[in-house]
NUKOL-517681 format. One record per residue (C-alpha): residue in three letters; residue number from 0; x, y, z; chain. Coordinates in nm, 2 decimals. Example, Ala and Ser with C-alpha at 12.3 -4.5 7.8 and 13.67 -1.06 7.14 Angstrom:
2
('ALA',0,(1.23,-0.45,0.78),'A'),
('SER',1,(1.37,-0.11,0.71),'A'),
REM end
This chain:
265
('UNK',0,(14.00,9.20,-0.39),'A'),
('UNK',1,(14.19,8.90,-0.28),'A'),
('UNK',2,(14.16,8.60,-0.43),'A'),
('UNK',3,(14.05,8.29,-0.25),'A'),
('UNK',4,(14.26,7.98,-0.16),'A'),
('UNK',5,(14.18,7.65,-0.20),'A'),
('UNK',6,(14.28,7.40,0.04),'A'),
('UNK',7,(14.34,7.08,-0.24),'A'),
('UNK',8,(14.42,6.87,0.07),'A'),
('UNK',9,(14.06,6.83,0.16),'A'),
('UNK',10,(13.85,6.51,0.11),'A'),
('UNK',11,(13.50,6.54,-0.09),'A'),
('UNK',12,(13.33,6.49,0.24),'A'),
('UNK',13,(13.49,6.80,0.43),'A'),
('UNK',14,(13.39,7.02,0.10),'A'),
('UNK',15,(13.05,6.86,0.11),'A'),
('UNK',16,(13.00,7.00,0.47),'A'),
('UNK',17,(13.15,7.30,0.40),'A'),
('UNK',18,(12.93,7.40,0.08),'A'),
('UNK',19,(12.70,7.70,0.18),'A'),
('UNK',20,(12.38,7.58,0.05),'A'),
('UNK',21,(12.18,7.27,0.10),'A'),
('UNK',22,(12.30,6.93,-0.08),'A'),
('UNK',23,(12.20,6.61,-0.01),'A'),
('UNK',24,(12.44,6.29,-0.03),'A'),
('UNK',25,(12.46,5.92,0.09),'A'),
('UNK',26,(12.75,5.87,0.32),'A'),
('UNK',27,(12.91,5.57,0.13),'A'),
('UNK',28,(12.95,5.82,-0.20),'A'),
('UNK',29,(13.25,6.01,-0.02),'A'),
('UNK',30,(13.50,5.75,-0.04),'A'),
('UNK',31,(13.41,5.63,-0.40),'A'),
('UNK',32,(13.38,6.03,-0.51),'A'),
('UNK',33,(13.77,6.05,-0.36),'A'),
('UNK',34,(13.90,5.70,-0.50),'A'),
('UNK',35,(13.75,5.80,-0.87),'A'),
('UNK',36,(13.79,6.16,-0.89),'A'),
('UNK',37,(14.13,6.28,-0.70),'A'),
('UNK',38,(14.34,6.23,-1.03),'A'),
('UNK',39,(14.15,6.53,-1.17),'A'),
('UNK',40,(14.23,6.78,-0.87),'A'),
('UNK',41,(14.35,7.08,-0.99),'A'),
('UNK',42,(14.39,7.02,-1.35),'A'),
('UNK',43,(14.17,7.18,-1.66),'A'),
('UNK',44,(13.85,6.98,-1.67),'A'),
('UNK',45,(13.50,6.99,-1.76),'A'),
('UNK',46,(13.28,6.85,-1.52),'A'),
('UNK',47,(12.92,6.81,-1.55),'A'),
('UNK',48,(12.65,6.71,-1.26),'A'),
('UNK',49,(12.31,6.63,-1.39),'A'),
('UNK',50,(12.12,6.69,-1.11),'A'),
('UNK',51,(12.17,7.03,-0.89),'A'),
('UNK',52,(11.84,7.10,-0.74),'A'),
('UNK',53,(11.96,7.32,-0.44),'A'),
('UNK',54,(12.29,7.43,-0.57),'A'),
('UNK',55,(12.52,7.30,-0.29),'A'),
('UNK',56,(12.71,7.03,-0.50),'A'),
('UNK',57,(12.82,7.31,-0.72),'A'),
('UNK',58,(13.00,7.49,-0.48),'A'),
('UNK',59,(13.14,7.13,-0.28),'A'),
('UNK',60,(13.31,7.02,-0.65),'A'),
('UNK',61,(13.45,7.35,-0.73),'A'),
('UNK',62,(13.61,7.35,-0.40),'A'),
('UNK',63,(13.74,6.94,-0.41),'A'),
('UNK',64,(13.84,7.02,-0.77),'A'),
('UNK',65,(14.02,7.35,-0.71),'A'),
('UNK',66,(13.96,7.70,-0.95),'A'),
('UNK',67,(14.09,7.53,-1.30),'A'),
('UNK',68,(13.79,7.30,-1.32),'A'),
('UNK',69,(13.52,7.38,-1.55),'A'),
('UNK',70,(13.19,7.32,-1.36),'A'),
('UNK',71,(12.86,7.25,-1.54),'A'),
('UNK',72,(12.48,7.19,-1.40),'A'),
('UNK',73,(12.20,7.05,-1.55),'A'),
('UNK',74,(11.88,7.06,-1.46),'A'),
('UNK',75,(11.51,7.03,-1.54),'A'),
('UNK',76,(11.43,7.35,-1.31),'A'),
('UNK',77,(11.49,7.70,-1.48),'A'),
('UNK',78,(11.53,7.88,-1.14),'A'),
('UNK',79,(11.86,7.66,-1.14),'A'),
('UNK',80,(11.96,7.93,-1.37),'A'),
('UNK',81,(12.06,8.17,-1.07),'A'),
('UNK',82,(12.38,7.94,-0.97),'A'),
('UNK',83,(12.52,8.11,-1.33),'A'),
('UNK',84,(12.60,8.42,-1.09),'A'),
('UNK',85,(12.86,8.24,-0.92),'A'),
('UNK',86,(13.05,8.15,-1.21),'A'),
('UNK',87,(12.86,7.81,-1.28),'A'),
('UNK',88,(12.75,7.70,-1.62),'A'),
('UNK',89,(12.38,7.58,-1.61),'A'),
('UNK',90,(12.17,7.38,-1.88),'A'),
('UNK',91,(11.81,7.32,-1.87),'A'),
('UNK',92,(11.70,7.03,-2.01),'A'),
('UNK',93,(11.54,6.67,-2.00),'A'),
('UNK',94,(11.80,6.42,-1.92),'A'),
('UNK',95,(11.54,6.12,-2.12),'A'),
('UNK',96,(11.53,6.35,-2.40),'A'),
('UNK',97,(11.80,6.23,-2.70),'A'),
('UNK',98,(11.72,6.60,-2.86),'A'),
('UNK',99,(11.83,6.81,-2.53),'A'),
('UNK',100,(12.19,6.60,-2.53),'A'),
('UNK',101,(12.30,6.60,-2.91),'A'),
('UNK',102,(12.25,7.01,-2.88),'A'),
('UNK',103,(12.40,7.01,-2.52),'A'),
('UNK',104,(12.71,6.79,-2.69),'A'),
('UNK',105,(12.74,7.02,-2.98),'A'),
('UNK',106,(12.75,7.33,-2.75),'A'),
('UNK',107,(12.99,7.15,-2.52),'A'),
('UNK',108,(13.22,6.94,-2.62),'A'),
('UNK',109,(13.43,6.68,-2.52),'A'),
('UNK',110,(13.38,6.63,-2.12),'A'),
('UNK',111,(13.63,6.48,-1.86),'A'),
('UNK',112,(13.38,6.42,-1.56),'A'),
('UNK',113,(13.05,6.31,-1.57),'A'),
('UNK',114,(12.84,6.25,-1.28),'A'),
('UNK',115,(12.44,6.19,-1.31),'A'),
('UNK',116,(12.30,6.23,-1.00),'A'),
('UNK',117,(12.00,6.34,-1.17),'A'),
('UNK',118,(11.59,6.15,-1.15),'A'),
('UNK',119,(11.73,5.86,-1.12),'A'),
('UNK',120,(11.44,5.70,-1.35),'A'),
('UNK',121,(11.56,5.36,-1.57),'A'),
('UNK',122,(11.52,5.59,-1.87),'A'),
('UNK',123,(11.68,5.86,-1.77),'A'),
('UNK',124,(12.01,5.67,-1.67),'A'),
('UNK',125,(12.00,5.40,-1.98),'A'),
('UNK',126,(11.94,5.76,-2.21),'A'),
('UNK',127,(12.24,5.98,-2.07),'A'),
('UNK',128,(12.46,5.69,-2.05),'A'),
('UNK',129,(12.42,5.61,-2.40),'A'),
('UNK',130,(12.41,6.00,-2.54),'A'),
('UNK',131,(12.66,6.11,-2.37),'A'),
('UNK',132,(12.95,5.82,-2.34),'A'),
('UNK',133,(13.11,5.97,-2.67),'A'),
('UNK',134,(13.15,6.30,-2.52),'A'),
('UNK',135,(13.38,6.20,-2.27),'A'),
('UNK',136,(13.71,6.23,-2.35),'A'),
('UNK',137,(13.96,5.98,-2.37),'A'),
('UNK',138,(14.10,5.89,-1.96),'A'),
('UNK',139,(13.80,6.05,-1.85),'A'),
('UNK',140,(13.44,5.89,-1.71),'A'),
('UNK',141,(13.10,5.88,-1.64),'A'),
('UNK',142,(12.93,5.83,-1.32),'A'),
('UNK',143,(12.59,5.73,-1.21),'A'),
('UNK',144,(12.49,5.78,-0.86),'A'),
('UNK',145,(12.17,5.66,-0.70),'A'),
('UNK',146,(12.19,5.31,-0.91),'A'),
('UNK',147,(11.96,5.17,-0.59),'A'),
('UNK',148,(11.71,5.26,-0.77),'A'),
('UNK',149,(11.71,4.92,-0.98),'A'),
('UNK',150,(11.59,4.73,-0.68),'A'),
('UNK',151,(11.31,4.99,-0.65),'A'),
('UNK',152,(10.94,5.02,-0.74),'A'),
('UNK',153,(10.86,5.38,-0.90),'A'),
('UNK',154,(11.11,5.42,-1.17),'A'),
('UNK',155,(11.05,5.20,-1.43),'A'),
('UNK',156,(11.03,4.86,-1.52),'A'),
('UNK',157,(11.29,4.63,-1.36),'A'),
('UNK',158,(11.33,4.44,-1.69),'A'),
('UNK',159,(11.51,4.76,-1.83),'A'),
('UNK',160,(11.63,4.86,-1.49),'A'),
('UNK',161,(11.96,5.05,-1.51),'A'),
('UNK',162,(12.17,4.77,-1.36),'A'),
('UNK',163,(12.03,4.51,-1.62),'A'),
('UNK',164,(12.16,4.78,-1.89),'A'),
('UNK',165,(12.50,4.78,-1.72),'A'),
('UNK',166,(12.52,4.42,-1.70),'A'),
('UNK',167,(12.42,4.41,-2.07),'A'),
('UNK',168,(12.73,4.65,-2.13),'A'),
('UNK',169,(12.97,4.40,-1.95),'A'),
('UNK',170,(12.88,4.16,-2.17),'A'),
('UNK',171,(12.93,4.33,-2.50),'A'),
('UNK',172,(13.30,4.46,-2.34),'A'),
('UNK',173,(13.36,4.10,-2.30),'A'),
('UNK',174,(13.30,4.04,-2.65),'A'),
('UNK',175,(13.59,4.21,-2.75),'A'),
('UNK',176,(13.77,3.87,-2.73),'A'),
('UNK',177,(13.87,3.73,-3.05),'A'),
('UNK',178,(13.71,3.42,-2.93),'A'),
('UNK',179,(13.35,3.55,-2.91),'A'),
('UNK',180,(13.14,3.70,-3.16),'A'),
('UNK',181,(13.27,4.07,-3.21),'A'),
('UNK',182,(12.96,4.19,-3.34),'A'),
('UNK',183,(12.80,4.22,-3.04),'A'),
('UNK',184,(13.13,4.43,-2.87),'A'),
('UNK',185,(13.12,4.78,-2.70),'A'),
('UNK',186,(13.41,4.99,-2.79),'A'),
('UNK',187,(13.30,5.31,-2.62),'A'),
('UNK',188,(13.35,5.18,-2.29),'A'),
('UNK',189,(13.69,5.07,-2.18),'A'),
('UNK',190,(13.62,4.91,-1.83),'A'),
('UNK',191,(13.31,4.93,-1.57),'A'),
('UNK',192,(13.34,4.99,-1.20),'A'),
('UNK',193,(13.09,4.90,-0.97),'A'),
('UNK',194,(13.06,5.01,-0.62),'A'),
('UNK',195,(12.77,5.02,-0.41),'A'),
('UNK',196,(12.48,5.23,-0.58),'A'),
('UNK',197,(12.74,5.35,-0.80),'A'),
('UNK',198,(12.84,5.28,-1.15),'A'),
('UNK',199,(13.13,5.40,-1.31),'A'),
('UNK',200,(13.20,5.41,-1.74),'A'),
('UNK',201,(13.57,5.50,-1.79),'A'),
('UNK',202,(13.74,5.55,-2.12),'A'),
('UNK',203,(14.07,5.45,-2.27),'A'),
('UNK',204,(14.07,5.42,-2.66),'A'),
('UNK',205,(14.42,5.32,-2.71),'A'),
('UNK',206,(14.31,5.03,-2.51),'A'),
('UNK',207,(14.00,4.97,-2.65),'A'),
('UNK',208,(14.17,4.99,-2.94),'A'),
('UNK',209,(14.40,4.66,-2.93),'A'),
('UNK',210,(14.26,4.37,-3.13),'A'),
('UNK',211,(14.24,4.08,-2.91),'A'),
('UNK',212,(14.47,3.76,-3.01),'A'),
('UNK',213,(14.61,3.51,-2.82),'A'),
('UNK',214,(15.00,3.56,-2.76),'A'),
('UNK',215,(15.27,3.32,-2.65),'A'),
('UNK',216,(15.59,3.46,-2.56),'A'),
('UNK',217,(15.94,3.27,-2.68),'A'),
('UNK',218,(15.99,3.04,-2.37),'A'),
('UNK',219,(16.09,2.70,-2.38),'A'),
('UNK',220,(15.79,2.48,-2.40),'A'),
('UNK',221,(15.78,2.16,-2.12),'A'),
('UNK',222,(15.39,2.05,-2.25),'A'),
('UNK',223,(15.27,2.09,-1.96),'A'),
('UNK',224,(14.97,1.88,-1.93),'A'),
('UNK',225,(14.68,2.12,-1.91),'A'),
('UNK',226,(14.50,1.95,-1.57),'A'),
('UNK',227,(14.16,2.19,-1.64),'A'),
('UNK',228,(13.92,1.86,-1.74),'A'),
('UNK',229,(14.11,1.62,-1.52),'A'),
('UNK',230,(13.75,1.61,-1.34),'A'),
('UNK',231,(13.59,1.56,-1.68),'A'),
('UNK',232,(13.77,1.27,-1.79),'A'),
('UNK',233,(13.58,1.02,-1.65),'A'),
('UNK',234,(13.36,0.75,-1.83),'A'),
('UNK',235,(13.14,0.85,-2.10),'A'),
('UNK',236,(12.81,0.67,-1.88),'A'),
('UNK',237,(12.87,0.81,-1.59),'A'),
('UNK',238,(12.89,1.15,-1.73),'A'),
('UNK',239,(12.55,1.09,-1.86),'A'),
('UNK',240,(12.41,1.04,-1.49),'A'),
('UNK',241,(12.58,1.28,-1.36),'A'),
('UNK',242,(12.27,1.48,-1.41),'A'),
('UNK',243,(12.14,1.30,-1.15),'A'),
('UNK',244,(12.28,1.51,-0.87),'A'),
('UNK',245,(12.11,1.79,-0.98),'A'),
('UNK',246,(11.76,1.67,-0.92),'A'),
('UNK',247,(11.66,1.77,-0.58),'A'),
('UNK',248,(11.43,1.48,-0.42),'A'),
('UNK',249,(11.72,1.26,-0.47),'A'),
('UNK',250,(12.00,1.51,-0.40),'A'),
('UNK',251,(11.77,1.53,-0.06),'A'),
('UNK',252,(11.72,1.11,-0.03),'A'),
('UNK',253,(12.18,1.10,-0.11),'A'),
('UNK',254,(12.25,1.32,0.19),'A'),
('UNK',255,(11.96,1.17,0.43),'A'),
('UNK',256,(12.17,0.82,0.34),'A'),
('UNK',257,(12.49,1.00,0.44),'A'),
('UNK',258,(12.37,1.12,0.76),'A'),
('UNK',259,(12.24,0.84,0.84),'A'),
('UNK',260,(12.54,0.62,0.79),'A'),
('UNK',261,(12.74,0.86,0.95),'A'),
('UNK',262,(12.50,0.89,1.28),'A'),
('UNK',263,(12.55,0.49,1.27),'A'),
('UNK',264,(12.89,0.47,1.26),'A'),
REM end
């Protein structure tokens, strides 16, 4: 039998429409799927979609990745099971369940890829994210599709929305500084891309890995006055008023006076 080419040349959206059975995508993913995952074309990885439902995003990665990628499903129906006859490996679990991803980790191990594209429920992003972040391997990422959802009634409470979480992960990456508290630092997570309804975790642990100090390098110094709080240096009472601008029936009354003036002159 002869074996089957692969045309690596092609974008995710041409294997998308050329997967033969049903998948369902937003058109804005193509270009973000191309920009984060090309890198990986054709190289030994393990990739893992949360999420399969009717199968066709199984066949449209194998294709954009090309025959050395490892390609694994996940999903809460056990009919998803059939999609093992095409040379897929399928899981059945509960992405919200912490018990379901320690044993899928331990079967596993370490993953390249990782795109949820799953229920798309506040819990179910916030619990994969935070399971499964230490399986990826180092240069590799996580992905989470569908993150519209935060702006959406029906999947949770928007307090603990997805994109608050990821917005609380930014600000522990940016503790890293020396300057800030350290304590409150993420060290799993090397940088966070944001793109619309997408979110993507990537890792680099010899970056992650540098303490943060400030440097100076061996130039000649000209003491260069620093001109950041030229604004600021102003007298000490009328930086106590300043407040003043900020109230808004007299920040209305100021520019009524203005126009006025200015309709005069």
């Amino acid at each position: 039998m002869q074996k089957k080419i692969i045309d690596m040349t092609k974008k995710s959206l041409e294997n998308f429409l050329d997967s033969p059975y049903k998948s369902r995508k937003h058109s804005t993913y193509f270009p973000v799927y191309d920009y984060l995952f090309a890198p990986y074309k054709n190289k030994n990885i393990t990739f893992v979609e949360i999420g399969i439902l009717g199968g066709g995003s199984l066949f449209m990665w194998r294709e954009f990745f090309g025959p050395k990628a490892r390609i694994i499903g996940i999903d809460l129906n056990p009919e998803s099971k059939m999609w093992e006859e095409h040379g897929f490996e399928i899981y059945i679990g509960n992405q919200a369940n912490e018990d379901f991803w320690i044993e899928f980790a331990n079967q596993v191990g370490e993953i390249d890829l990782i795109l949820d594209d799953g229920g798309h429920t506040y819990e179910q992003q916030v619990t994969s994210v935070s399971m499964l972040i230490e399986s990826v391997r180092d240069g590799g990422m996580m992905v989470v599709e569908d993150t519209h959802t935060s702006y959406m009634k029906g999947f949770g409470s928007k307090k603990y929305s997805f994109i608050n979480f990821s917005k609380l992960l930014i600000d522990r990456i940016n503790h890293r500084c020396s300057k800030l508290n350290q304590n409150l630092s993420e060290k799993r997570i090397w940088s966070i891309e944001f793109f619309e309804s997408i979110v993507a975790f990537k890792k680099n642990n010899s970056a992650v890995s540098i303490a943060s100090e400030e440097l100076f390098n061996n130039g000649i110094d000209v003491h260069a006055k620093d001109f950041r709080y030229r604004d600021y240096e102003t007298k000490s009472w009328i930086r106590k008023v300043q407040f003043l601008k900020y109230i808004p029936s007299l920040y209305f009354f100021r520019a009524k006076f203005k126009r006025f003036f200015k309709v005069k002159k």
